[in-house]
Rosetta silent file (secondary structure, phi, psi, omega in degrees, C-alpha in Angstrom):
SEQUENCE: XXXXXXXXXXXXXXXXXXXXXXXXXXXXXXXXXXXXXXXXXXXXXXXXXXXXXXXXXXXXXXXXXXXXXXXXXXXXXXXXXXXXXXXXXXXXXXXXXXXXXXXXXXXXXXXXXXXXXXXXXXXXXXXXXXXXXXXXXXXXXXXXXXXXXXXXXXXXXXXXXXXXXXXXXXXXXXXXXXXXXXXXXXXXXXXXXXXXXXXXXXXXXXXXXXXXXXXXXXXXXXXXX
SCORE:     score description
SCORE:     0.000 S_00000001
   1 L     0.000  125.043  152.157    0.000    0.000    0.000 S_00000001
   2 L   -69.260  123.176 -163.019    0.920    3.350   -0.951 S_00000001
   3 E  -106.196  116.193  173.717    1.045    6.465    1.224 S_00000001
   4 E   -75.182  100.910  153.780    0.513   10.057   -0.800 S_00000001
   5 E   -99.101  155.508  133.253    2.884   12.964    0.376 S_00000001
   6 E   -52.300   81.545  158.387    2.793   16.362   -0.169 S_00000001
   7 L   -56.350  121.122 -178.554    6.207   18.122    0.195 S_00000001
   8 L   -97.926   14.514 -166.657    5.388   21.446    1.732 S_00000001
   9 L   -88.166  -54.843 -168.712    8.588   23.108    1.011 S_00000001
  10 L  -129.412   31.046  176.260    8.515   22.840   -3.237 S_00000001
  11 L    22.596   63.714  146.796    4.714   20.942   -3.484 S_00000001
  12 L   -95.656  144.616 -158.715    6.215   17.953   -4.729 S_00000001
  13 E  -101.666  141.451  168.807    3.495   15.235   -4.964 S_00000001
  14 E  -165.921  124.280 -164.219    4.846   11.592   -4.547 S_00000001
  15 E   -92.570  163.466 -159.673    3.905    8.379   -3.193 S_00000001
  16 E  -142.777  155.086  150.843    6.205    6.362   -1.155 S_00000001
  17 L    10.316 -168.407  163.668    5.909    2.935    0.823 S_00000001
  18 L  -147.048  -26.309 -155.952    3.504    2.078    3.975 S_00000001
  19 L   -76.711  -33.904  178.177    6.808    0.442    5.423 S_00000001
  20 L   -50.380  -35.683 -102.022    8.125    4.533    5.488 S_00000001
  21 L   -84.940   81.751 -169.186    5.234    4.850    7.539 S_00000001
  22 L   114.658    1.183  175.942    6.052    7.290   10.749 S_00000001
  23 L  -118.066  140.404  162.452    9.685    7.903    9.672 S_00000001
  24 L   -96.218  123.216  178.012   11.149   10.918    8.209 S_00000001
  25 L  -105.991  175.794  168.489   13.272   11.491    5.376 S_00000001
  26 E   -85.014  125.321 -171.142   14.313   13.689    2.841 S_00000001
  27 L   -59.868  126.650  170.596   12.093   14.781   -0.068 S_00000001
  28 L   -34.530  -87.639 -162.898   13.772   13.536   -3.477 S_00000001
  29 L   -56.431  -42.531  174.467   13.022   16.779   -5.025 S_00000001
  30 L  -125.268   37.660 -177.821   14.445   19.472   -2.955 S_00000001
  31 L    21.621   58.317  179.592   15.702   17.424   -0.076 S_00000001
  32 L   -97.561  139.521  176.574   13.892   19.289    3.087 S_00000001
  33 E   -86.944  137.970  178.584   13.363   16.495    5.768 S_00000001
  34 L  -114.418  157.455 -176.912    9.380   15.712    5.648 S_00000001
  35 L  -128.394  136.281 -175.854    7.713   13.285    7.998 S_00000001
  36 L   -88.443  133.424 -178.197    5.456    9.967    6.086 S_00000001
  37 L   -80.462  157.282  146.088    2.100   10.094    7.520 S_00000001
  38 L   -74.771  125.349  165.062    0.840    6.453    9.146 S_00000001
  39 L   -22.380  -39.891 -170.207   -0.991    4.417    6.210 S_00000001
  40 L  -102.492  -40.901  164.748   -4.291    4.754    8.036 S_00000001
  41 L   -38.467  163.607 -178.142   -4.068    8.327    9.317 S_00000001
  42 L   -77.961  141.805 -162.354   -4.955   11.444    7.478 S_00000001
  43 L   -71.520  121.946  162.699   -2.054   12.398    5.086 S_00000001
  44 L  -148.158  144.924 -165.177    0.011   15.660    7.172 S_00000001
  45 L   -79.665  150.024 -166.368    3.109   17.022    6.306 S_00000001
  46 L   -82.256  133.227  160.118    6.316   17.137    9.057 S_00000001
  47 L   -91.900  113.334 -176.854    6.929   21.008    9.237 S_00000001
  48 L   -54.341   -1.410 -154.639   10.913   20.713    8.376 S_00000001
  49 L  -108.573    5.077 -178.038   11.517   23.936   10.917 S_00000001
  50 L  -114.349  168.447 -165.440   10.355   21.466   14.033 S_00000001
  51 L  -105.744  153.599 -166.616   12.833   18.583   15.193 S_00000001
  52 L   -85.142  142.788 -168.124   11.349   15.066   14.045 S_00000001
  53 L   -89.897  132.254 -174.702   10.420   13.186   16.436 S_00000001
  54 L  -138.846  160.901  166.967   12.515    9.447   16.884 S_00000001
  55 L   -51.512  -45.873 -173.720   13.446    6.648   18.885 S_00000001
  56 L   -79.279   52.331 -158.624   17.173    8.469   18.922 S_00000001
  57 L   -72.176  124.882  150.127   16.793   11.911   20.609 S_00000001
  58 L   150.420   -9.717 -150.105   19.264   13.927   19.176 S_00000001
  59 L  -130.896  116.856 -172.293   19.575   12.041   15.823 S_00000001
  60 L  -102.734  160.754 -144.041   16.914   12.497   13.407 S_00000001
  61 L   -99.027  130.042 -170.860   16.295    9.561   11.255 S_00000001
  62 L  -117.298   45.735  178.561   17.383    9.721    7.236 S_00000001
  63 L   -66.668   89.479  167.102   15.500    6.487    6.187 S_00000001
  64 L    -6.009  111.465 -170.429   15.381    6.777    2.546 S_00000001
  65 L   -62.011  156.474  169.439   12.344    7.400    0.283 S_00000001
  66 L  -140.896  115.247 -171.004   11.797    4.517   -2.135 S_00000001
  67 L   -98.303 -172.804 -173.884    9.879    4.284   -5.538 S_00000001
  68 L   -94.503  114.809  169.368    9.255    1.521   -7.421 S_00000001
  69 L   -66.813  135.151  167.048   11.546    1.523  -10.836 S_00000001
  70 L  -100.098  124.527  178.069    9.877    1.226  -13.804 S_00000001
  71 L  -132.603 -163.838 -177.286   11.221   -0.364  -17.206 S_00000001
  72 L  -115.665  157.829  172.548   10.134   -1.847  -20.152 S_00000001
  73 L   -73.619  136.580 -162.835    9.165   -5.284  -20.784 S_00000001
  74 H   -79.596  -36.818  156.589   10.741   -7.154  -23.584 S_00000001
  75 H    -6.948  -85.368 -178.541    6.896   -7.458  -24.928 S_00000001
  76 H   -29.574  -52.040 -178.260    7.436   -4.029  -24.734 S_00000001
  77 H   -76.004  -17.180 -172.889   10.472   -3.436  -26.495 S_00000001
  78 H  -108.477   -4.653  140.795    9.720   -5.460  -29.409 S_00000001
  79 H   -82.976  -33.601  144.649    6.730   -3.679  -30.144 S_00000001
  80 H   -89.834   13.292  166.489    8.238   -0.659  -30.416 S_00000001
  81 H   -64.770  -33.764 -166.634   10.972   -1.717  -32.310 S_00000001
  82 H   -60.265  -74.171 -177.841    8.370   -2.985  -34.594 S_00000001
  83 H   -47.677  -31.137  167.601    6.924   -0.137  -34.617 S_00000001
  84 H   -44.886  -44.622 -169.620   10.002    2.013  -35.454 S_00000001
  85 H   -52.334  -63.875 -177.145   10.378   -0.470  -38.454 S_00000001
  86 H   -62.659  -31.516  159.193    6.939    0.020  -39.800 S_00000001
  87 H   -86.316   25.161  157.953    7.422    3.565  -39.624 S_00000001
  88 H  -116.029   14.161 -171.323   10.036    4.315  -41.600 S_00000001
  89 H   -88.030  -50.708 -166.446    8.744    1.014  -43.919 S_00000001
  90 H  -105.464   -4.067  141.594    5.688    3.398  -44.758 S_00000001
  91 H   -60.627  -33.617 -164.485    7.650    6.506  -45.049 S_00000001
  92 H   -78.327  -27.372 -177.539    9.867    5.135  -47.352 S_00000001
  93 H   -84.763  -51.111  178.887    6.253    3.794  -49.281 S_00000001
  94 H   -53.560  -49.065 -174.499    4.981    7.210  -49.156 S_00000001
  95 H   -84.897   -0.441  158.721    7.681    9.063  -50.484 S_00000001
  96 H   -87.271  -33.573  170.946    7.637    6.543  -53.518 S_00000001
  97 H   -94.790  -20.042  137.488    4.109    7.444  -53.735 S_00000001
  98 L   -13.122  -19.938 -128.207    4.146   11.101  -53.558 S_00000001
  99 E  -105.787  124.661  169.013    7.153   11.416  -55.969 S_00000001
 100 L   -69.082  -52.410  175.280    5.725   13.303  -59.058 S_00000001
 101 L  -122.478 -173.228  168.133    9.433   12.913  -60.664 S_00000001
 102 L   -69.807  137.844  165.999   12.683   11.665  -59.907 S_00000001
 103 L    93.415  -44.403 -143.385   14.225   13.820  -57.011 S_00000001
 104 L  -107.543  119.594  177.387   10.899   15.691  -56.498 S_00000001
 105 E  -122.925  148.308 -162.317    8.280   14.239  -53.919 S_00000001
 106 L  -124.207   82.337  166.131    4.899   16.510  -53.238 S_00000001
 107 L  -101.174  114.805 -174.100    3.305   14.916  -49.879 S_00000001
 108 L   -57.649  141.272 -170.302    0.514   16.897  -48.912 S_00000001
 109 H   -40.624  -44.883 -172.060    1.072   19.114  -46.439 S_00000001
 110 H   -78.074  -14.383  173.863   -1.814   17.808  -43.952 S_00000001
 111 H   -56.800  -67.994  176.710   -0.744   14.247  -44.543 S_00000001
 112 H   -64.147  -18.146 -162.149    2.630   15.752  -43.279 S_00000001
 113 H  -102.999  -14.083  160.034    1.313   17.680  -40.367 S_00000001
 114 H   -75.846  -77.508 -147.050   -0.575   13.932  -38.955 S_00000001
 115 H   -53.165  -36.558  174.144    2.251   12.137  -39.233 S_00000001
 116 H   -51.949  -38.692 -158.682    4.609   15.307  -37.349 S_00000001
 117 H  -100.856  -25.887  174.523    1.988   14.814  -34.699 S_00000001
 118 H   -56.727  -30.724  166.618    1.270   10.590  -34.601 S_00000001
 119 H   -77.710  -30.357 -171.762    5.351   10.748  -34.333 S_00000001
 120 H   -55.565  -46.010 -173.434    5.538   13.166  -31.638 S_00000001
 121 H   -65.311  -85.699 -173.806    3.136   10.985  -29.144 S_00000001
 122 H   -11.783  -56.856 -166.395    5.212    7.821  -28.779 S_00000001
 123 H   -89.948    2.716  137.746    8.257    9.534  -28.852 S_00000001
 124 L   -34.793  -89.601 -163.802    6.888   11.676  -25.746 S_00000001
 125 L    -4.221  -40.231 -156.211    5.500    9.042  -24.233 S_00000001
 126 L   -96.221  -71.926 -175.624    8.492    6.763  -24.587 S_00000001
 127 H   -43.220  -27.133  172.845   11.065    9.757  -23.809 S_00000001
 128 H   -80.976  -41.835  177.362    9.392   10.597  -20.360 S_00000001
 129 H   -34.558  -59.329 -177.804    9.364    7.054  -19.625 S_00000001
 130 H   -96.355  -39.627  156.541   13.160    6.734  -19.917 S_00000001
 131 H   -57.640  -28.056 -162.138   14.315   10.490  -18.908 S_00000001
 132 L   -67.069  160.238 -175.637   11.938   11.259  -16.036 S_00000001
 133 L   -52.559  120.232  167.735   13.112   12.308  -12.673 S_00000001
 134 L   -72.386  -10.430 -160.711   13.194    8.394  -11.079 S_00000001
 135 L  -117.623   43.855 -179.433   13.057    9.888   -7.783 S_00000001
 136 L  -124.117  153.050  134.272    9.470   11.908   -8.758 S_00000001
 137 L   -42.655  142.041  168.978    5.864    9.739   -9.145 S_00000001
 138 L  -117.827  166.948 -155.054    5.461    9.792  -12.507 S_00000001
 139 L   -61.922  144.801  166.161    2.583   10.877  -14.267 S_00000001
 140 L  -150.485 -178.911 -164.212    0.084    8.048  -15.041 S_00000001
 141 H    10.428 -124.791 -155.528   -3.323    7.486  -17.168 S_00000001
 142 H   -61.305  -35.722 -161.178   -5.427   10.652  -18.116 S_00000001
 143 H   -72.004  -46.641  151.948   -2.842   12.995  -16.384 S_00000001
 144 H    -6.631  -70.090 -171.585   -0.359   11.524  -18.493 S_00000001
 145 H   -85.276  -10.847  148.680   -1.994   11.255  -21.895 S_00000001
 146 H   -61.996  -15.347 -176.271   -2.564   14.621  -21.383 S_00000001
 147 H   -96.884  -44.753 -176.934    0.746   15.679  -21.044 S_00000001
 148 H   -92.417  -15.867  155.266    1.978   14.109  -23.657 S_00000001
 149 H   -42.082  -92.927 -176.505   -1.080   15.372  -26.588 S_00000001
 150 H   -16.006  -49.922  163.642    0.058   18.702  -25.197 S_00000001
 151 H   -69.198  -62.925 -167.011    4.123   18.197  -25.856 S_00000001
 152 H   -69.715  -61.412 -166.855    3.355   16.522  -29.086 S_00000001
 153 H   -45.413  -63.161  156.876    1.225   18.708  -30.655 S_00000001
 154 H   -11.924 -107.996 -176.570    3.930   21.730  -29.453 S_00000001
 155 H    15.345  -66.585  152.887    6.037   19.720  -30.920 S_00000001
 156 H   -37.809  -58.923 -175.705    4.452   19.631  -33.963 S_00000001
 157 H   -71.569  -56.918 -165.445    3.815   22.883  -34.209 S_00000001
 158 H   -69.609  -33.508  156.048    7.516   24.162  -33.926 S_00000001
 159 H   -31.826  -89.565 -157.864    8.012   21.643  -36.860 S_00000001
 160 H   -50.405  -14.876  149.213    5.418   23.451  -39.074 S_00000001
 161 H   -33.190  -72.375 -178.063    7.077   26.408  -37.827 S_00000001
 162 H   -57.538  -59.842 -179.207   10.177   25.426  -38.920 S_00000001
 163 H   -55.022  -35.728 -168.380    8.987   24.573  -42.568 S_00000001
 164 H   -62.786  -58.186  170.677    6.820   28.236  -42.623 S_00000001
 165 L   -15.269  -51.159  171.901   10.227   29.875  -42.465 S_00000001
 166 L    57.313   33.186  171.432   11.319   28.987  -45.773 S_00000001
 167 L  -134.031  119.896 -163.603   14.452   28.795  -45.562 S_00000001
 168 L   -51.923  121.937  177.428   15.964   26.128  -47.567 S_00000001
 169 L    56.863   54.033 -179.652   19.392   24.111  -47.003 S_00000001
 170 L   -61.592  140.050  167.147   20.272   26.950  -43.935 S_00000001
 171 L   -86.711  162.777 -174.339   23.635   27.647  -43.624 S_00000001
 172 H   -58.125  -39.610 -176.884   25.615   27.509  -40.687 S_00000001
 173 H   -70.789  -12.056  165.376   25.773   30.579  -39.441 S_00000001
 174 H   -79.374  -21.929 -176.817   21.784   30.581  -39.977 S_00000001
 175 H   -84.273   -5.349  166.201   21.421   27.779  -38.239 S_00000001
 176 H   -60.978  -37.746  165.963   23.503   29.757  -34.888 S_00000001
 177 H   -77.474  -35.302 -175.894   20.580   31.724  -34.927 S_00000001
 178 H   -74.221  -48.890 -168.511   17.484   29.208  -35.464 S_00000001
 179 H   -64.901  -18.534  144.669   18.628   26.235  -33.581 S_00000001
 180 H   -30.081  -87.091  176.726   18.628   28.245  -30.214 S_00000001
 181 H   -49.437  -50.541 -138.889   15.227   29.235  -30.522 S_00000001
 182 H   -94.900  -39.415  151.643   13.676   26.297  -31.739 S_00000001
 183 H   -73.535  -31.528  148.346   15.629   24.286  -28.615 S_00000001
 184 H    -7.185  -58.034 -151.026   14.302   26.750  -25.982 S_00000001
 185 H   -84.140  -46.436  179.002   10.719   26.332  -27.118 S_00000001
 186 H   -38.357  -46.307 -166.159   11.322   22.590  -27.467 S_00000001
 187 H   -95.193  -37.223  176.629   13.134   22.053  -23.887 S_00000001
 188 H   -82.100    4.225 -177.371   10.782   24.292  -22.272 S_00000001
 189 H   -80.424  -49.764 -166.560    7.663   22.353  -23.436 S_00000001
 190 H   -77.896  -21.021 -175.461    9.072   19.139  -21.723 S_00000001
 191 H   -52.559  -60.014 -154.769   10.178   21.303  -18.423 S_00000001
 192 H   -74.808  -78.628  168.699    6.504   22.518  -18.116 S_00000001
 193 H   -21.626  -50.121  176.205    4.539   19.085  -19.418 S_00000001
 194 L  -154.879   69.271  169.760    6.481   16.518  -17.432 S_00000001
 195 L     7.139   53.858  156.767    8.729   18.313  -15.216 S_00000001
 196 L   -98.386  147.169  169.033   12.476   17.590  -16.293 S_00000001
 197 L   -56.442  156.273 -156.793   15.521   19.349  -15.742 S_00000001
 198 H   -75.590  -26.982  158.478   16.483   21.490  -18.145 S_00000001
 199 H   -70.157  -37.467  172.979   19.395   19.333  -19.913 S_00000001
 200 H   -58.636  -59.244 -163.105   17.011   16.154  -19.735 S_00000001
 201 H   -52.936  -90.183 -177.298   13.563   18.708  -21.503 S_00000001
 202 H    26.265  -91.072 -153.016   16.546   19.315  -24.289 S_00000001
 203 H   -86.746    0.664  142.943   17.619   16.271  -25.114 S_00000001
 204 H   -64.989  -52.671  177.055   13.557   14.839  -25.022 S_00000001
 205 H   -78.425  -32.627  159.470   13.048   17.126  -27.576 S_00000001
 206 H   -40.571  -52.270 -147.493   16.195   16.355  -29.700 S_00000001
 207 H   -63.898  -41.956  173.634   14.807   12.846  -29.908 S_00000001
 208 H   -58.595  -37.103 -169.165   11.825   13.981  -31.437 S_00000001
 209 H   -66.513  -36.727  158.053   13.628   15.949  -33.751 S_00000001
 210 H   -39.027  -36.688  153.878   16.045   13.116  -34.749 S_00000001
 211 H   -56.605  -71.563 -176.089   13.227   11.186  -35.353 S_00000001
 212 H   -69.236  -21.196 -178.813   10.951   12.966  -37.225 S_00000001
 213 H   -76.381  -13.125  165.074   13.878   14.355  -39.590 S_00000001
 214 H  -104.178   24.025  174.839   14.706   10.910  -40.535 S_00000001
 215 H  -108.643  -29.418  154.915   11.552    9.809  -41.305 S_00000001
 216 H   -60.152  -21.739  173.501   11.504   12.905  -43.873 S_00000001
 217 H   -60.621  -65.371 -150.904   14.905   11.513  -45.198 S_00000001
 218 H   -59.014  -43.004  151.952   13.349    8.086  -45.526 S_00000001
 219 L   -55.194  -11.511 -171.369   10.593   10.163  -47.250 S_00000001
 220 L    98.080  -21.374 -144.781   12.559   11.873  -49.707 S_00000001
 221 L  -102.044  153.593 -161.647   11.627   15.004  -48.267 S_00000001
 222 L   -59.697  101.760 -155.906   13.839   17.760  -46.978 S_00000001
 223 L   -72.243  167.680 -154.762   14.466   16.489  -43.272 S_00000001
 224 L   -71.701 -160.510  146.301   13.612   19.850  -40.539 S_00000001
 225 L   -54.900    0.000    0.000   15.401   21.228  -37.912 S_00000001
């Protein structure tokens, strides 16, 4: 059984143990010592500015918080591998049917702007899964699939962004200016959506970008930012 705290120092919400139950520790996120309610009691927070009460007066007790690690399953892994396959199996089919000439492939634009957003969900989805803070709850069902519609479509969006621009085969010194901006908006999407540090939100949104630009290769089509 799981016991829901409140940290009242940075309102981080995370459940912990029932075994925790009456001992205090430090919160994961900003490490303030908090006191674990008893399982059956009403959940209340230790105020960190009073001395915790223990078996050990003088010594207050640092009994670790503990979550439950999450991974993938090989079920798991081999369905999205799969999936990876088949999508760049029906890009690569696409951009043979699009291609008006040799060289020149014409996929309509809304055609492109599903697919920007159908990649973008997984590779949330997937990306919080293996980046998120391990020592946080993480997000689960509705709160979740909300968070990640909300990053992919962003997502999405700074694509189509990116394309609106119109400017073709940027050179480096254009790209000193674009590539800034476009990680900012990117890294600050996952910061907000599913709370990661600011190096993790980054390099979540690289992946999408890595992603969807080689699935425009695989299309023929000029891959983005």
């Amino acid at each position: 059984m799981a016991i829901s705290v409140v940290c009242p120092t940075c309102q981080a919400r995370f459940n912990v143990s029932d075994k925790f139950a009456g001992q205090t520790g430090p919160c994961p996120k900003c490490k303030n010592p908090i006191k674990i309610p008893k399982a059956s009691s009403d959940v209340t927070i230790h105020d960190p500015t009073e001395a915790a009460a223990s078996s050990d007066v003088g010594h207050m007790p640092t009994a670790p918080i503990v979550f439950k690690e999450e991974s993938f399953s090989g079920i798991t892994l081999t369905l999205i591998s799969s999936a990876g396959v088949l999508l760049f199996l029906s890009a690569y089919i696409l951009g043979r049917i699009f291609e008006v000439e040799p060289g020149r492939i014409e996929i309509p634009i809304l055609l492109q702007a599903v697919t920007a957003v159908l990649v973008a969900i997984p590779c949330a989805n997937i990306g919080y899964t293996v980046m998120r803070d391990k020592e946080l709850e993480p997000y689960r069902g509705r709160q979740l699939a909300i968070r990640v519609l909300i990053c992919s479509v962003v997502y999405a969006s700074l694509w189509f962004v990116r394309g609106m621009i119109g400017i073709e085969n940027p050179e480096i010194w254009q790209w000193l200016f674009l590539a800034p901006v476009f990680l900012f908006a990117g890294g600050l999407t996952a910061v907000v959506t599913f709370d990661l540090d600011w190096g993790v939100a980054v390099s979540h949104y690289s992946l999408y970008v890595v992603l969807i630009a080689l699935v425009r290769y695989l299309a023929g089509l000029q891959p983005p930012l």
